[in-house]
N, C-alpha and C positions, 0 to 999 in steps of 0.2 A: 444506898436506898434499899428499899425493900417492897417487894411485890407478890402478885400472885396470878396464875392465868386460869382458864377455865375455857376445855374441849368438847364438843358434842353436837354428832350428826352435821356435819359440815360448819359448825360455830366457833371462831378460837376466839378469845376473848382476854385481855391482861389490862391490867393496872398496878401502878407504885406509884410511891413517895419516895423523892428523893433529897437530895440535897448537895449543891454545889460546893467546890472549897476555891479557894482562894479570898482576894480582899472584896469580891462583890460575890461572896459566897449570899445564897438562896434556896427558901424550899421550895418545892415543887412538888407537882404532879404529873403524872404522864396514861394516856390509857390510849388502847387500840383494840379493833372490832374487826374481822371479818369471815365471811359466808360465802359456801361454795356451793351453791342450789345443786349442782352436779358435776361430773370429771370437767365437764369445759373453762367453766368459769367461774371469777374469784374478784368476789369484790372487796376491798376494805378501808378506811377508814382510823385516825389515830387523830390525838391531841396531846399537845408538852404545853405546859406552862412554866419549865425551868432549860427549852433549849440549852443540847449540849453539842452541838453543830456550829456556830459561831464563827467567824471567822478568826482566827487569833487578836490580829491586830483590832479589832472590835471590844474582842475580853478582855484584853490589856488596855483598853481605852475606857472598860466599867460598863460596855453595853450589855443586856440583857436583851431577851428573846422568848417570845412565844408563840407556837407553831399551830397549825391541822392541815392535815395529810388527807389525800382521798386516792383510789388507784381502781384500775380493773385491772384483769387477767384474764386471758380467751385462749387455752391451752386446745390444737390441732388434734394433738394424740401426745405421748411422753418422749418425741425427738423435737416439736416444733410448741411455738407460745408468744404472743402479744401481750405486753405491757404496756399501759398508758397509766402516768401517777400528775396529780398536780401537790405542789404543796404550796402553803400560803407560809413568812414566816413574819409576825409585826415584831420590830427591833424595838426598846427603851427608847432609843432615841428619834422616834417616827418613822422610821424606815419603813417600808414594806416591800418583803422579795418577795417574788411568787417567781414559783418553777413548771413549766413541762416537761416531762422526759418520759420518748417514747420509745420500745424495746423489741427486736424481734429477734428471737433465740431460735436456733437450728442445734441439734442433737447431730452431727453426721457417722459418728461411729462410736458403737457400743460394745463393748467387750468384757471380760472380765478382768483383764489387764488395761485396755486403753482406753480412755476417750479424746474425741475430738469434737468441738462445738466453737459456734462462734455466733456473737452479738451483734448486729447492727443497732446504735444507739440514737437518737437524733434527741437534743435538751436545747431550752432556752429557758430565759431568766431575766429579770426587770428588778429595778430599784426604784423608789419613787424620792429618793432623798441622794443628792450628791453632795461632794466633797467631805465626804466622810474620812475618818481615819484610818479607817479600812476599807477592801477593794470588794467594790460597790457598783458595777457598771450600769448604764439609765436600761443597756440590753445587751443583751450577749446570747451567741448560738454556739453549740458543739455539735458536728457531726464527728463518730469515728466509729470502726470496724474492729473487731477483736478477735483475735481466733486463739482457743486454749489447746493444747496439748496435756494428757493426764495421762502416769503411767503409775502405775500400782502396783508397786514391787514388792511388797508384803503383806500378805491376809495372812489371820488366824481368827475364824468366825467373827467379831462385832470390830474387831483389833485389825486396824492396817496404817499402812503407810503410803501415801499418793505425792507422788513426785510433780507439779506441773508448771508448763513454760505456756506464758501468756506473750502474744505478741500484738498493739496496739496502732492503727495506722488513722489520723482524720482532719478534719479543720477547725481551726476555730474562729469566729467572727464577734468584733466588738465593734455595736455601732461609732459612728464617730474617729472611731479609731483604724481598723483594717480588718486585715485578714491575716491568721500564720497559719504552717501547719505543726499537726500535734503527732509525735508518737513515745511508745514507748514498750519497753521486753521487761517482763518480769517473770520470778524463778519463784514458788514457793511449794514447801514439804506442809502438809498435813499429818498429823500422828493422831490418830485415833486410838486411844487407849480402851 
């Protein structure tokens, strides 16, 4: 694909054309919008019409997708922040998923070397189309907690290295079906060249 974006006084703004490959390769477009009237808040807004989000077994079945995005952002001070996004996505084959997922981010220690932060996430999700060939539920909820560890064992002015260990704790609920719980630890290096 190929794009361009465009910055000013609180404006970001991008657009591309892209283009999918495989055997239900397609072009597309994609653009996204938004404005931050001041430090607090951040609204924005996006459109794909070449979905590349899909669920596998959907793209290996030939469906296609297209999306719009809306979200705010209600930033405390630069430790704390509220997200709320919904997206809508209609599939090729009449589906329609729509999402909420909502965000509260805590900063609790800032360092030169560490941070610590954690998420509290709460999402749900709706399909209007069943017995799909991919996993499709009429509704589904996630709640889960995240807490990151970040240790940054090498600077050289723009150039570092950040080491961090994510640890993942919540539930998840599908109607009709039950209830599990969800975790998970994850390990990932950042190089900033």
């Amino acid at each position: 694909g190929i794009g361009a974006d465009f910055r000013f006084h609180g404006i970001d703004a991008a657009a591309e054309v892209n283009r999918s490959t495989g055997g239900q390769a397609k072009t597309g477009g994609a653009g996204s919008v938004s404005y931050a009237p001041d430090d607090r808040w951040r609204f924005s807004a996006g459109v794909d019409s070449n979905v590349n989000t899909l669920p596998w077994k959907a793209y290996q079945a030939g469906v296609t997708g297209r999306a719009a995005t809306g979200g705010v952002r209600y930033s405390i001070d630069d430790y704390r922040y509220f997200d709320l996004t919904y997206g809508a996505t209609r599939y090729s084959d009449t589906n329609l998923n729509q999402a909420w997922v909502g965000t509260w981010y805590e900063r609790l220690i800032n360092t030169p070397s560490h941070l610590v932060a954690t998420w509290v996430e709460l999402n749900t999700s709706s399909n209007t189309l069943a017995n799909t060939a991919y996993f499709a539920p009429h509704r589904d909820m996630t709640a889960q907690l995240t807490a990151m560890y970040q240790w940054t064992s090498w600077r050289n002015a723009d150039q570092s290295l950040a080491n961090r260990a994510y640890a993942t704790v919540g539930g998840y609920r599908q109607t009709d079906i039950g209830n599990s719980m969800l975790w998970e630890v994850r390990l990932e290096q950042q190089w900033q060249f």
